[in-house]
C-alpha positions in Angstrom: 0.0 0.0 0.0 1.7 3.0 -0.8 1.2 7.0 -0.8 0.4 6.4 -4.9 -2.3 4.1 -4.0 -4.3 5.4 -0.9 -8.2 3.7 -0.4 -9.2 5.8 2.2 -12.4 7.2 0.0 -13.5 3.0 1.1 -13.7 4.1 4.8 -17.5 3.6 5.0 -17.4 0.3 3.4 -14.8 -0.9 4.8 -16.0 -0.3 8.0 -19.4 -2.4 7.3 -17.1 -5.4 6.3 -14.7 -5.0 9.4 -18.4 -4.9 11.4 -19.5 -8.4 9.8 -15.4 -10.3 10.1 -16.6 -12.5 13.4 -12.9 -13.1 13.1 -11.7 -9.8 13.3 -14.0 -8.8 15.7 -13.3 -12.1 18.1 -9.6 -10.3 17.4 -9.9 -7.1 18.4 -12.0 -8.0 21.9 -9.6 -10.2 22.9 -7.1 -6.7 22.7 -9.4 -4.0 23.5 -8.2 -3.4 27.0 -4.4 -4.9 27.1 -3.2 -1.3 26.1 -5.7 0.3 28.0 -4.6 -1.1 31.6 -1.5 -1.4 30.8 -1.0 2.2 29.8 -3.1 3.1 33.3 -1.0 1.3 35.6 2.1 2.4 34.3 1.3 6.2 34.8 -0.4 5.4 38.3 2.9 3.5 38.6 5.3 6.5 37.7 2.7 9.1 39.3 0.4 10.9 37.6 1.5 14.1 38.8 5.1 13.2 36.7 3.7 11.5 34.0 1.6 14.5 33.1 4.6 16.5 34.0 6.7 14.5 31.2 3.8 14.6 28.9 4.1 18.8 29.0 7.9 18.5 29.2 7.2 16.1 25.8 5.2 18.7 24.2 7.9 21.8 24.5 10.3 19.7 23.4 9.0 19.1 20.2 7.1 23.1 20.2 10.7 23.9 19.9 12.0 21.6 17.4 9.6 22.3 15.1 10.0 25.6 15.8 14.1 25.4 14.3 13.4 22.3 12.8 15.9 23.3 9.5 19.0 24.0 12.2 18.5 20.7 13.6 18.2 18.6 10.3 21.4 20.5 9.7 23.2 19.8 12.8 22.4 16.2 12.4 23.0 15.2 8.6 26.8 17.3 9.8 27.1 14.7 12.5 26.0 11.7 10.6 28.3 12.4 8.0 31.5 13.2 10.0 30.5 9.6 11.7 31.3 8.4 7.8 27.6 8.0 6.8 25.1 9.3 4.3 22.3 11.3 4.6 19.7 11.8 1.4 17.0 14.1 1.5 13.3 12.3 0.1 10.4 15.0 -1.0 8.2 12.7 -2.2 7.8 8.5 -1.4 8.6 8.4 -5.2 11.9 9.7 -3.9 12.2 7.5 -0.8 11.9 4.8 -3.0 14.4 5.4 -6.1 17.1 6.2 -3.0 16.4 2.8 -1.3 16.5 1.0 -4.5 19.2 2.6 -5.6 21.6 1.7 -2.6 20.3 -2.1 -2.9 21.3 -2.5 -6.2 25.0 -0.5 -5.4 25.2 -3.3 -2.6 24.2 -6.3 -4.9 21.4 -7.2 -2.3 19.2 -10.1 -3.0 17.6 -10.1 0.1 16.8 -7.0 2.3 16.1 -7.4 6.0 13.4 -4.8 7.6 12.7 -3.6 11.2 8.9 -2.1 11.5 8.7 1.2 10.1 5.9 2.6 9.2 7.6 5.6 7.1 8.6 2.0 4.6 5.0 1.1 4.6 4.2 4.4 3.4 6.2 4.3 0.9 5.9 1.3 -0.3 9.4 0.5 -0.1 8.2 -3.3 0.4 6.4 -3.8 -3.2 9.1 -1.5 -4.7 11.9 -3.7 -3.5 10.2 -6.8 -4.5 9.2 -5.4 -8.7 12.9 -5.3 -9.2 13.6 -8.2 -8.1 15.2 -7.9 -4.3 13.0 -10.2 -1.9 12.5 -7.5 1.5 11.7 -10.3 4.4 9.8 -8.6 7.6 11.8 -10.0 11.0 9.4 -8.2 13.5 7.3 -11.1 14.7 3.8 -9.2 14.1 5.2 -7.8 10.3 6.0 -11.3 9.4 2.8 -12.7 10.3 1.1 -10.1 7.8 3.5 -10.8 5.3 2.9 -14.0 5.2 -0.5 -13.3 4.9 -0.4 -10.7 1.9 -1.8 -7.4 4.3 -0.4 -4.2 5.8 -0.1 -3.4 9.5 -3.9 -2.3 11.5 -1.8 -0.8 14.1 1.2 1.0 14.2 2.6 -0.5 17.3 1.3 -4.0 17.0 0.8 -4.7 13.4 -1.0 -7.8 13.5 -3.4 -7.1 16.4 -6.4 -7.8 14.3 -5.1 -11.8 13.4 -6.0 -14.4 15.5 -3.9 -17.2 17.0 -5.7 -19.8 14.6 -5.0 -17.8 11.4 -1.5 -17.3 12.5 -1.1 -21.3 12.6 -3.1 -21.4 9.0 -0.5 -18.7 7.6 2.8 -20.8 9.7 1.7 -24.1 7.6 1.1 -22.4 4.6 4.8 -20.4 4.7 6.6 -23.2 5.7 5.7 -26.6 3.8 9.4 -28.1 4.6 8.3 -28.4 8.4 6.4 -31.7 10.1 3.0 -30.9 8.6 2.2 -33.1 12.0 3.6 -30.6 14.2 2.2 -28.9 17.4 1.4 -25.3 16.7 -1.8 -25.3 19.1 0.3 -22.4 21.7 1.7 -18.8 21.1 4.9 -20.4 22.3 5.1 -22.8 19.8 3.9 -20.9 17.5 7.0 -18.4 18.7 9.5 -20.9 18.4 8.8 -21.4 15.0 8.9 -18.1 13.7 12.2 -17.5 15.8 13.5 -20.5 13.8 12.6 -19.3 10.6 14.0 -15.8 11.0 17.1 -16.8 12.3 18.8 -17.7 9.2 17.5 -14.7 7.4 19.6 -12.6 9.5 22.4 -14.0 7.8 21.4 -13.9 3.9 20.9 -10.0 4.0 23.0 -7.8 2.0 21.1 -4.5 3.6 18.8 -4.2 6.8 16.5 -1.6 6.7 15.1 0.1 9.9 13.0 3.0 11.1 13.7 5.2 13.8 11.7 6.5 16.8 14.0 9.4 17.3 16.9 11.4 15.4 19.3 13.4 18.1 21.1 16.4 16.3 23.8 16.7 19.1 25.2 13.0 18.2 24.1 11.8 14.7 22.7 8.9 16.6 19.5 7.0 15.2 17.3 5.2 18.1 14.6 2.7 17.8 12.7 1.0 20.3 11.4 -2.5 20.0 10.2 -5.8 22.2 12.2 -8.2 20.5 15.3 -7.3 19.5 15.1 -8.1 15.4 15.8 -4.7 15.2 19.3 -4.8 16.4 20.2 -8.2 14.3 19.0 -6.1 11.1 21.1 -3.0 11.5 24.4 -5.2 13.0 24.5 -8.3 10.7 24.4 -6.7 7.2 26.8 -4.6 5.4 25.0 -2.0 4.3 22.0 -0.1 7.0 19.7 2.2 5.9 17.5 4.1 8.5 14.3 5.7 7.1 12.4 8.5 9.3 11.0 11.5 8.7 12.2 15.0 8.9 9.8 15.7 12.7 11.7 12.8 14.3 14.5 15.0 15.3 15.4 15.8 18.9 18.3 18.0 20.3 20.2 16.3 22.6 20.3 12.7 24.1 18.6 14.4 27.4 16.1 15.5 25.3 16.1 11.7 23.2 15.8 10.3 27.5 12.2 12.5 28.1 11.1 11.1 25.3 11.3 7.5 26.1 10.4 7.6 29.2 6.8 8.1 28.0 7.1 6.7 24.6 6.6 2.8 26.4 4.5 4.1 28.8 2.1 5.4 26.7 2.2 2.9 24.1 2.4 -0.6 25.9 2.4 0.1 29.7 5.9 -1.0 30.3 8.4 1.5 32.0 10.8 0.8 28.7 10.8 -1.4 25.8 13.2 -4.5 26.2 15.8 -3.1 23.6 16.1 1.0 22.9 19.2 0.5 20.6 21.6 3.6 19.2 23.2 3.6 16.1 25.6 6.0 14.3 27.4 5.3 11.2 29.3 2.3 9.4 31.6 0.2 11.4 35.2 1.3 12.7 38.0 -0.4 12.9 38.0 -1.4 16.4 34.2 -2.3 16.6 33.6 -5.9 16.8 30.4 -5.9 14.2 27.7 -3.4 12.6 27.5 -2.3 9.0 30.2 -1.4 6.4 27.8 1.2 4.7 25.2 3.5 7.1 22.4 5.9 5.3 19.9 7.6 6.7 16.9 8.3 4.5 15.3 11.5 5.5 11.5 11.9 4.6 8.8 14.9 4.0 6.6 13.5 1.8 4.0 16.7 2.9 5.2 17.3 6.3 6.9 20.7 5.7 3.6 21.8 4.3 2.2 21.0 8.1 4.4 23.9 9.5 2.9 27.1 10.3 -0.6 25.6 9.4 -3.5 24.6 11.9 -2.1 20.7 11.6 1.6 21.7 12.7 0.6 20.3 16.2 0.0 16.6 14.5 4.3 16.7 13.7 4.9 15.8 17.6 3.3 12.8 17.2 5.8 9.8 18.7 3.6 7.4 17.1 3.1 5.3 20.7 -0.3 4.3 19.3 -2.6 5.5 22.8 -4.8 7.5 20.9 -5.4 4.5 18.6 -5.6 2.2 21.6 -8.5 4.2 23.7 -10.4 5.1 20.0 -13.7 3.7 19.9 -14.3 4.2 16.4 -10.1 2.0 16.0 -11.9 -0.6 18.9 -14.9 -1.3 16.6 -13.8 -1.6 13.0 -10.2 -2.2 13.4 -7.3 -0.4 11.0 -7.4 -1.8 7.5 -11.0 0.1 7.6 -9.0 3.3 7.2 -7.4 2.3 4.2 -3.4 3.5 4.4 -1.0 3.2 6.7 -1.9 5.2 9.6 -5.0 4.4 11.6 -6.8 5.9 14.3 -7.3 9.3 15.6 -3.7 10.3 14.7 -4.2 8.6 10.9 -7.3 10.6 10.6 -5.5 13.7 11.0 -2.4 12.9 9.4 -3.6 11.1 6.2 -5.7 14.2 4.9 -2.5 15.8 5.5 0.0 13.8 3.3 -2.5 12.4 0.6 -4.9 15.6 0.7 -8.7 15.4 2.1 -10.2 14.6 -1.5 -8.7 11.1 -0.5 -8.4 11.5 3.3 -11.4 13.4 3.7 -13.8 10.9 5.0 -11.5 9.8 8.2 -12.3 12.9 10.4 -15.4 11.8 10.3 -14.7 8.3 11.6 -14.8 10.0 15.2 -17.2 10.0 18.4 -15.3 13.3 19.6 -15.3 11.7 22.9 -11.7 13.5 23.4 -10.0 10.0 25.1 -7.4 10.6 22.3 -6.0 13.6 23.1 -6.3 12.7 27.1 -4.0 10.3 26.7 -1.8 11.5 23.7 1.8 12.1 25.5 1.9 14.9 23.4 -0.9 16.6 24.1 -2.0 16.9 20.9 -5.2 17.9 20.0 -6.3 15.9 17.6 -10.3 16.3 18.3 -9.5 20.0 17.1 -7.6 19.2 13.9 -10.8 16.6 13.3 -13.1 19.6 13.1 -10.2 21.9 11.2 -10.2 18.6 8.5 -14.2 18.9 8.6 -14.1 22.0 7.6 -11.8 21.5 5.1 -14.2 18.6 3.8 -17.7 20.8 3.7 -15.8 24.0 2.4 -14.5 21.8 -1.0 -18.2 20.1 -1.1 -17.0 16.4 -0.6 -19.4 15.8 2.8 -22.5 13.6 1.6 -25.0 15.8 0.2 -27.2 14.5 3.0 -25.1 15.6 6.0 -24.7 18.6 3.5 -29.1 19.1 3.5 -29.1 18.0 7.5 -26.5 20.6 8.7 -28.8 23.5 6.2 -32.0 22.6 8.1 -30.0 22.7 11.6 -28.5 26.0 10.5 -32.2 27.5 9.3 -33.7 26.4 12.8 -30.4 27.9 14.8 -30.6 31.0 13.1 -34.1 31.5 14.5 -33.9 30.5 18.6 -37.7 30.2 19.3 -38.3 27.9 16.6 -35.2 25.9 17.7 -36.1 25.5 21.3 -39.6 24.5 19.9 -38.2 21.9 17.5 -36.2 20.6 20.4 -38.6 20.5 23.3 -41.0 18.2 20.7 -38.0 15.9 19.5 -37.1 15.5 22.9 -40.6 14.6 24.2 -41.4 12.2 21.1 -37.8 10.4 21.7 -39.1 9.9 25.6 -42.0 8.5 24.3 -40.2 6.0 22.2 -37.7 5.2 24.8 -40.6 4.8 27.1 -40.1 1.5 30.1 -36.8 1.0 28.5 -34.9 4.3 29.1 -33.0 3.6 25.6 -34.0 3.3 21.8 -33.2 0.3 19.5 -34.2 2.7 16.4 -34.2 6.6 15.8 -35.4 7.9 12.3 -32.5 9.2 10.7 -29.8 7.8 12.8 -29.5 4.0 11.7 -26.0 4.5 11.2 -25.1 5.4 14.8 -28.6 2.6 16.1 -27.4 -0.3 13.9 -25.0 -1.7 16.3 -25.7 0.1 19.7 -28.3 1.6 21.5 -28.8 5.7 22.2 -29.9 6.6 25.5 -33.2 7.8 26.1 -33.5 12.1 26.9 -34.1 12.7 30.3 -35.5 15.8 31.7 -35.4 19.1 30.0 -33.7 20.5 27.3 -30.1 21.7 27.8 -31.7 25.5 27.1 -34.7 25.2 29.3 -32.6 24.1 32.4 -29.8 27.1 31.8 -32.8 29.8 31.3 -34.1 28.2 34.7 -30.8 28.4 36.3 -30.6 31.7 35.4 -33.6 33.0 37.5 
């Protein structure tokens, strides 16, 4: 799936599929409150007080990087270069991709080993690799389950969260017809053990490992990335030739400044205190170090972001893509990722899609939103992403691409607001026919109007008066 090929005008129906996979469904309730807790007892563990301190400390931070964001891409290509590596500048995914081909092909690769990154899945660097004729093998346990199985990630942190343990064994026997077709795959360790057994080899074959990175620090030409399982590390060290791919925003000044970040980045986006491996990495190998690659490049991304700056959306570009906003979504909890049809799902993809691939094909994800705000209470960053939503709204009604039905709807809401009496008129009667419906039950099974939001849950009966009738009676 790549930036040349977005589906997110689907979003509707995909969503209606993702509602009717029992599979998929069984899938995402056996996850829907892992990340949750997890991220609660690990800021009741660290103390709200400092987490929320960290999460403020977070948000300068990046304030201010994206503030001098040019000095610091500066600072850092001088450092990775003096460190003996190479740092190319992608505008476009089109870009991205030529660069990464072209430092394959320089290598001789055959195979290419990849860490997750999501700024490879949005470029497609995976379908690009394989067209000419270099075979690009996912060693992150939750990628290569998807591989296997011909998808994209549905999250950004845990890729294959919408797969269960049953289809994993299906894709395992499918993949790998030279094993005991008798064999015990029944547990997740098993299951485990066999992927670790497969992958191991691969580490070896590689002419080029490709990684992302979770943070870029100016002051040292360093490269970090965070992961659970330490792939990463084997597909940086073992081949000769690294390349990093990030994007221009993942910049941070100092290693001090690299240290607040991680200390809510697993927090946030797991529950732990730190992921098992947070590995550095700066350049090819010197003389006196005992492995790591012969050639080092770092692949620097826009692809739109620049475009972000100094616009209502420049607050999306702290993003540390921990995946809490996507965790506590509603919307994410019911229909899954693939429904959003790119790369990034979720409250953060539905402000950040629009962004990269424009809201003519974006457009349709703000709207896949209850507003109940959980996102940006829990965002680390404190971005607020309910607010970009309604800028990307706007956006959407302004070019005429809303429905010409929510078009019609919002006219007759704006005729009745623009006259008060009749409004709190209209109101009062809607009000008392819903209660009548509702009537015994306290809830309605079906509104007129509102199947969409009826179809799979129930809307709470009004109680009392309207919200206008009890402020003019407070008033007295």
């Amino acid at each position: 799936m790549s930036l040349d090929n977005p589906t997110t005008p689907q979003f509707k129906a995909n969503a209606r599929q993702a509602l009717a996979n029992e599979n998929l469904q069984s899938a995402l309730r056996g996850a829907r409150n892992g990340f949750v807790n997890g991220r609660a007892a690990a800021r009741a563990k660290l103390g709200p007080d400092e987490f929320d301190a960290l999460r403020d400390a977070g948000r300068d931070l990046k304030n201010h990087v994206l503030a001098n964001l040019g000095d610091y891409l500066e600072a850092y290509e001088a450092k990775v270069t003096a460190s003996g590596g190479h740092v190319h500048w992608a505008e476009t995914a089109e870009d991205a991709r030529a660069i990464v081909l072209d430092i394959c092909e320089q290598a001789g690769a055959k195979t290419v080993n990849k860490g997750k990154t999501m700024i490879s899945e949005e470029c497609g660097i995976n379908d690009h690799l394989a067209a000419h004729g270099i075979k690009p093998v996912e060693t992150d346990l939750g990628e290569y389950i998807i591989q296997l199985r011909g998808e994209h990630p549905s999250h950004i942190i845990a890729p294959a969260v919408h797969v269960t343990v049953p289809e994993v064994r299906d894709a395992f026997m499918e993949a790998h017809p030279h094993l005991d077709a008798e064999r015990d795959l029944s547990g997740l360790d098993t299951l485990l053990a066999e992927a670790r057994g497969e992958l191991r080899a691969k580490y070896f074959e590689a002419e080029v490992g490709i990684t992302g990175a979770n943070m870029l620090i100016a002051e040292t030409g360093q490269s970090i990335i965070v992961t659970n399982e330490g792939n990463g590390d084997l597909s940086q060290s073992l081949p000769k030739v690294h390349i990093v791919m990030a994007s221009i925003e993942k910049i941070v000044p100092t290693m001090e400044d690299a240290g607040t970040v991680l200390r809510i980045l697993a927090r946030s986006a797991t529950g732990q205190d730190m992921s098992v491996y947070t590995t550095l990495s700066a350049g090819p190998r010197r003389a006196e170090d005992p492995d790591g690659p012969e050639e080092y490049h770092v692949v620097l991304l826009d692809n739109g972001r620049s475009n972000m700056l100094g616009t209502e959306f420049q607050d999306m570009l702290r993003c540390i893509r921990c995946g809490a906003c996507i965790n506590h979504c509603p919307v994410y909890q019911t229909v899954g990722g693939h429904a959003y049809g790119w790369v990034y799902p979720g409250p953060m993809g539905s402000v950040l899609t629009p962004s990269l691939i424009g809201v003519e094909e974006g457009g349709q994800l703000p709207n896949a939103s209850t507003f109940c705000g959980r996102c940006e209470d829990v965002c680390p960053m404190r971005i607020p992403l309910p607010k970009m939503m309604r800028h990307w709204r706007e956006r959407e009604f302004e070019k005429k691409l809303t429905p010409g039905a929510t078009r019609w709807g919002l006219g007759v809401w704006a005729w009745f607001a623009r006259r008060p009496a009749l409004y709190r008129l209209g109101t009062r009667m809607g009000m008392a026919a819903l209660r009548v419906m509702g009537r015994g039950r306290g809830k309605l099974a079906s509104v007129p109007l509102a199947g969409g939001w009826t179809g799979s849950r129930d809307m709470p009966a009004p109680q009392g008066d309207t919200f206008m009738a009890q402020y003019k009676r407070a008033q007295r």
